[in-house]
C-alpha positions as CSV (number, residue, x, y, z in Angstrom):
1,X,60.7,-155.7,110.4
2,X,60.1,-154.3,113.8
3,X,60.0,-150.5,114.6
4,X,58.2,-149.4,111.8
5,X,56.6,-146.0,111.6
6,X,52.8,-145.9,113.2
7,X,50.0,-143.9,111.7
8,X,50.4,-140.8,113.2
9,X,54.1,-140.5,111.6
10,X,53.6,-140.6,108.1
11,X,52.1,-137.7,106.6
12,X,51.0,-137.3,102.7
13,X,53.9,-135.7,101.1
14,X,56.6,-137.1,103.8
15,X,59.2,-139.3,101.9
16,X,59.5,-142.9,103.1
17,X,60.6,-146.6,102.1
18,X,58.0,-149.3,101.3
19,X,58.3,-152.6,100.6
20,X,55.6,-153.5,97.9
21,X,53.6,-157.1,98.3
22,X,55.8,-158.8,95.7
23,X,58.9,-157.7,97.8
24,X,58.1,-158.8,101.0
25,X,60.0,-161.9,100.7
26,X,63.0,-159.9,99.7
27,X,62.5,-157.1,101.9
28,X,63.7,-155.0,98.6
29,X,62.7,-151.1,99.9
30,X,61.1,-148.6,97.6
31,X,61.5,-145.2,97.9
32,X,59.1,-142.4,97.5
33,X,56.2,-139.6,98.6
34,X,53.2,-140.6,100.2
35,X,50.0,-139.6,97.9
36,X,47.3,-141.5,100.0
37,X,47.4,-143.5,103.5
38,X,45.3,-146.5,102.8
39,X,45.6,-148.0,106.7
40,X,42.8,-147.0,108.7
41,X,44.2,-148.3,112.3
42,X,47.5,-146.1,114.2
43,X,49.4,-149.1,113.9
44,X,50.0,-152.5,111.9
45,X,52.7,-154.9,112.5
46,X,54.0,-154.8,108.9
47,X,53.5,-151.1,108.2
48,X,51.3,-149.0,107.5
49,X,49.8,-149.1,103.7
50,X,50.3,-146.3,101.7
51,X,50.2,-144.9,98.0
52,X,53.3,-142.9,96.5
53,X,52.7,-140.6,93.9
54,X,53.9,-142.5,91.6
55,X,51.4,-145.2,92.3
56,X,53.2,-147.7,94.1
57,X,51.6,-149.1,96.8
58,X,53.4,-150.7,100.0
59,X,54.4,-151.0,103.5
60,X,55.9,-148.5,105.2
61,X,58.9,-149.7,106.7
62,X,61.1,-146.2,107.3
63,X,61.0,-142.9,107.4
64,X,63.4,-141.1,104.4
């Protein structure tokens, strides 16, 4: 879980893989495009929080 992308990475409309709250056990990755970035701070341990388009919300945990 380390070496995720900080803040300043992710941009809305860059593609990426998240791992929603009822996957972090599994670590199951979603892909998609970032609508919104809902994490205020440059960085977060777990990933940044964002919104894909198609409403998903999750962690980022790589760049597509």
């Amino acid at each position: 879980m380390d070496n995720v992308p900080s803040r300043d990475k992710i941009k809305i409309g860059s593609s990426v893989s998240i791992v929603q709250k009822q996957d972090q056990r599994t670590g199951k990755l979603t892909d998609g495009t970032v609508k919104r970035i809902l994490t205020s701070s440059s960085f977060h341990p777990h990933g940044i929080k964002v919104e894909l388009h198609d409403g998903k919300v999750g962690r980022v945990q790589k760049m597509a």
